[in-house]
C-alpha positions, -999 to 999 in steps of 0.1 A, spaced: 578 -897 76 594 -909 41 581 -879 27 601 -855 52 627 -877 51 634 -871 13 628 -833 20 653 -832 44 678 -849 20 667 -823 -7 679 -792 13 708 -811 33 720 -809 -7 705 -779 -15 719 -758 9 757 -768 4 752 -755 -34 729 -724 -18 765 -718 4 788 -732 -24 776 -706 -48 767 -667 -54 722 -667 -57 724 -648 -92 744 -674 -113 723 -697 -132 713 -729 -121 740 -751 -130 729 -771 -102 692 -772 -108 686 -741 -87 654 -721 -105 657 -685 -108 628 -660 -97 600 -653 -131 581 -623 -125 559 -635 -155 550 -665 -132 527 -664 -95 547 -678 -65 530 -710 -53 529 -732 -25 519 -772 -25 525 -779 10 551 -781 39 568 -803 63 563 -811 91 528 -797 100 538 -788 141 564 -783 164 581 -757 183 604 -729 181 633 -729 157 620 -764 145 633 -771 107 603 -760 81 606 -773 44 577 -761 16 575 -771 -13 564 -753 -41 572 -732 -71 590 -699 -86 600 -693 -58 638 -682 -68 669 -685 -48 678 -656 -35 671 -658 -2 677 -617 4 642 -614 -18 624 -644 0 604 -637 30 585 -664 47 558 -657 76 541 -679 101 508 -654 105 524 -619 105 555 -634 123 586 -636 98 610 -665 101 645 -672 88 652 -685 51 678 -704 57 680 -716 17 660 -723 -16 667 -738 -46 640 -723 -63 610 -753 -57 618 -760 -16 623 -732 7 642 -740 41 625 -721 74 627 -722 110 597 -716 131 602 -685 146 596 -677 181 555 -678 193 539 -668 161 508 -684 178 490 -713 182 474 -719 144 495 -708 113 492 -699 80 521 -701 62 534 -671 35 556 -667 8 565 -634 -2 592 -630 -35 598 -595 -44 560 -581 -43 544 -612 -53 528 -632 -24 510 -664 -16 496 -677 14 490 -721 19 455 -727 34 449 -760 28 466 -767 63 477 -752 92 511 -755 112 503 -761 147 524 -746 170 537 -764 202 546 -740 230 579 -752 254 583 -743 291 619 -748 302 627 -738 340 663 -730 350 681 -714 378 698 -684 369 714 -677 404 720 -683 443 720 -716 454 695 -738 473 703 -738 514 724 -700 519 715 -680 545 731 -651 540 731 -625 505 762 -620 487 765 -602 453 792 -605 426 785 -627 395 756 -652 391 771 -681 396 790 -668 424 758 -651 441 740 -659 472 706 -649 488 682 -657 521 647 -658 509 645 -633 475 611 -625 478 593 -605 449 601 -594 418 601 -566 385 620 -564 352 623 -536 332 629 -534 295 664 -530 295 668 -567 315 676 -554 344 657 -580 373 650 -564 405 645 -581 433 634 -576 475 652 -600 495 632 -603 525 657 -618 548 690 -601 566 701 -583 551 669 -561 543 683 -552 509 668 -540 473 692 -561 447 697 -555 410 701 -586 384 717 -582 351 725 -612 330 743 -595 301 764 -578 324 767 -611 347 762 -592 378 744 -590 411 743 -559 434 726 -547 460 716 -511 448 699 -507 483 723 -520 511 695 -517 536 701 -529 570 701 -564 594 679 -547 619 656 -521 607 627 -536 590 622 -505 572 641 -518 546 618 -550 543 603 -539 511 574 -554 488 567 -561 456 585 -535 432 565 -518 400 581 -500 375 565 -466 356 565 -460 320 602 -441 327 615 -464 338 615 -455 375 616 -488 400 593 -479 429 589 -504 461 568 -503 495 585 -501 529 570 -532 553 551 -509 575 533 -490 547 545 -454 555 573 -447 530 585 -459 498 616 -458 477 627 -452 444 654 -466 423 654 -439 386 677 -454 358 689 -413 352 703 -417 387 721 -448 386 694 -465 409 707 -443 436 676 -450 460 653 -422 472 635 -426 505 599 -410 502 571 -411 524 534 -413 518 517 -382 528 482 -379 541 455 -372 516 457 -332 504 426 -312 497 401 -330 473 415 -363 487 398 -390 508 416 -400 543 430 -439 546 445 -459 571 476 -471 573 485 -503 574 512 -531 566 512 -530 525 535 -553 504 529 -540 472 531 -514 445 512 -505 414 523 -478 389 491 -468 367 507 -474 334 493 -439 312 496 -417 345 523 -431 367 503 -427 401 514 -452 426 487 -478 437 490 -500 471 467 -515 496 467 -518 530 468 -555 555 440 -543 584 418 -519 565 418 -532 529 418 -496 518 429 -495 480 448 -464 479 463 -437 449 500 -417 455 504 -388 433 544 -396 425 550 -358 429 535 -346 459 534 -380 474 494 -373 490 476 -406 491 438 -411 488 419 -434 493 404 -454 463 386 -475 474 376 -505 507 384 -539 493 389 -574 515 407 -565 548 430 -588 572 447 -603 538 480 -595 527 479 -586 491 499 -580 457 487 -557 426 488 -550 392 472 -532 364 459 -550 333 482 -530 304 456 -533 279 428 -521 303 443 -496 325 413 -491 345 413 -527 358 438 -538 386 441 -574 400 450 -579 433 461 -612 451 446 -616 487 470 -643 499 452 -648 535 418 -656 520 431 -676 482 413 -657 461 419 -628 434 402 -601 428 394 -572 401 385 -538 410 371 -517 382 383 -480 386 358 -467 363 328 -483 376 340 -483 408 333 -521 416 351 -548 432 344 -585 426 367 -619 430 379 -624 397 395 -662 404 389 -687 433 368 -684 464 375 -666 491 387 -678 522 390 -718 505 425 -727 500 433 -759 477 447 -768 443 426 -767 416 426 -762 383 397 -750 355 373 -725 352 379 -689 375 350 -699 398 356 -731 402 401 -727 408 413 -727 438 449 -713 453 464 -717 482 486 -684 495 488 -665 461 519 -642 461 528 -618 432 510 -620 402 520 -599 367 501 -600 332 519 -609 301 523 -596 267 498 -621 257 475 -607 280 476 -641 300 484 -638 340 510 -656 359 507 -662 396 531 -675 422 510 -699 438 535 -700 471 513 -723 492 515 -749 458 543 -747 451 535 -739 415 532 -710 386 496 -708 378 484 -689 347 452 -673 341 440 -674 304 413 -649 293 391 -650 270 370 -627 254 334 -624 270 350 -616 302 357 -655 316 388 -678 317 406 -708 324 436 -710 358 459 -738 342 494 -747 364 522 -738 343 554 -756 357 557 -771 397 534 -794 408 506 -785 430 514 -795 466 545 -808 461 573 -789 474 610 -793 457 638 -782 441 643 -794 402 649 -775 369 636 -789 334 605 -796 319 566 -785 332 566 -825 339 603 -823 362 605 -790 373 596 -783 407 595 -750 437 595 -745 475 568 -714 483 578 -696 451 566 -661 460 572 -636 428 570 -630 392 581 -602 362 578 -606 327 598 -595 302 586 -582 267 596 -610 243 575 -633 272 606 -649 291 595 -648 328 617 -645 362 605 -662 394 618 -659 428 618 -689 446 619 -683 481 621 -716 501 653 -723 475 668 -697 479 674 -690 445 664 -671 413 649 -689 383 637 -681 349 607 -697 330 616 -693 292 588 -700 270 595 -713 236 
């Protein structure tokens, strides 16, 4: 502590002269200029752990200060150098670099990597609302804070931020979430009697095309960027030639194959996994999973022959392998509800909603009968661990914060964004909320 202390006093100095005075003058005040005669080394760093944007200092030599020639990296990740007075270099952690780090130096093309230690990174979960407020019962756009909704049910993000949303309640609307732009529209009006507007969990293709899933498993719309999100009303044909029949049933959920942008849903009664081509709109059948279970899907981006589907009547998830043509429970047991966490056989979940896989390769779950996010961490010889992420299981509530504070009422979906931020409806509240992971 004495140590970091005196560090800290080293580059509060340091960095007034670094901001007091141009890099190439000479070091009237014992800055050190870059030698290319002499290797760039590193004796150590403080502190050893923390979070994002936490204050790094090493120490060390030659290392010059000119910051524009000084690159620092936590793994491959590069961070900010904030100033250097040629023997201390001040960093900031950046943003999930991973868990273990070894810290780099890099000075024009001569680089140095410290592996006497590691610098442990400490990942943050902070839960906030975003918009809508707890008790309306009634949706109303215009700005976030101004923003109402009655049960916002599931949930997709695209890469441009745009959150969309299907908000299950009167009125049957499909709603469109922008933070930058601080707005909230309904880019589907839809209707406070016809249920065909009641639409499932929305997917979006590599184009960018929003696709969602009428209630009653017939038709489905689309909402394409080119067009403003003017919505299309399509309907699922029966199976053409070459195709395998299926029967229709209530389906809350759609899947777009990431490489070739067929649709994938599955029906209530039947369980009967089914393909749409997304041009002539002919379904087939895939394949006949669980029936009598509501369900939600998606595709595993790394392995886009896998798709995991939440069977929320029975409390279980399962995998099905397109290539090999197999289904299995991948998590839980099915038909045992509870609140467990651990190993995949041994979890246990009670009504799973939505789930979506991160850029990490991780899956989060709205666990809506727990009240909780659950995540599902993989590992490499084909097992994992189901770990709750923020809420608290069983307990039903209405909190921002901390993992420790935070708490949901039946949250019911989930979208991830690329830089790992994730949105969650939370649908007893009322309100949408964002879990940002630093």
């Amino acid at each position: 502590m004495k140590r970091q202390k005196q560090l800290s006093i080293i580059f509060v100095v340091a960095i007034i002269i670094f901001w007091s005075c141009e890099g190439d003058k000479s070091d009237n005040f014992g800055r050190e200029n870059y030698d290319p005669s002499k290797r760039v080394e590193i004796t150590g760093f403080e502190p050893d752990s923390g979070g994002m944007s936490t204050k790094v200092f090493i120490t060390g030599s030659n290392f010059g200060s000119d910051v524009s020639k000084i690159k620092v990296y936590f793994n491959d990740v590069p961070a900010p150098v904030v100033g250097s007075d040629g023997k201390h270099i001040y960093t900031i952690t950046p943003r999930q670099p991973g868990k273990e780090n070894v810290i780099s130096v890099v000075v024009n093309n001569d680089s140095t990597a410290f592996t006497q230690k590691k610098y442990l990174y400490r990942t943050m979960y902070i839960i906030q609302t975003i918009t809508g407020r707890k008790g309306t019962t009634q949706f109303k756009g215009g700005r976030l804070s101004e923003a109402e909704f009655h049960q916002p049910s599931t949930i997709t993000v695209d890469t441009q931020g745009n959150i969309f949303i299907s908000h299950w309640r009167v009125p049957f609307c499909f709603v469109r979430i922008n933070e930058k732009e601080d707005i909230v529209e309904a880019v589907l009006p839809g209707s406070s009697s016809d249920a065909t507007y009641a639409l499932g969990a929305p997917t979006i293709d590599a184009n960018g095309t929003v696709s969602a899933i009428s209630d009653g498993g017939r038709i489905f719309f689309t909402f394409d960027p080119a067009e403003g999100w003017t919505p299309r009303q399509r309907s699922i044909l029966p199976a053409g030639a070459g195709g395998v029949p299926f029967t229709v049933s209530t389906a809350h959920s759609l899947a777009a194959h990431p490489v070739t942008g067929e649709l994938y849903t599955r029906y209530y009664a039947s369980g009967h996994l089914i393909k749409v081509d997304p041009v002539t709109r002919e379904g087939s059948l895939v394949a006949e999973t669980l029936t009598s279970s509501d369900s939600y899907l998606v595709f595993d981006p790394v392995n886009p022959n896998i798709i995991y589907i939440s069977y929320s009547s029975l409390h279980c998830i399962g995998k099905y392998d397109l290539e090999k043509k197999e289904h299995t429970i991948f998590a839980g047991r099915n038909g045992e509800s509870g609140w467990q966490d651990g190993p995949l056989s041994e979890a246990r979940f009670n009504v799973p909603n939505q789930l979506i896989v991160a850029p990490n390769g991780n899956l989060y779950l709205a666990d809506r009968g727990n009240h909780c996010i659950r995540m599902i961490t993989l590992d490499d010889s084909g097992g994992g661990v189901v770990s709750t992420v923020i809420g608290k299981g069983g307990v039903a509530g209405y909190q921002d914060g901390n993992p420790e504070d935070a708490l949901f009422n039946e949250p019911r979906g989930v979208a991830v964004t690329p830089d790992g931020n994730i949105y969650i409806t939370d649908l007893g509240n009322n309100v949408v909320r964002k879990l940002t992971i630093e």
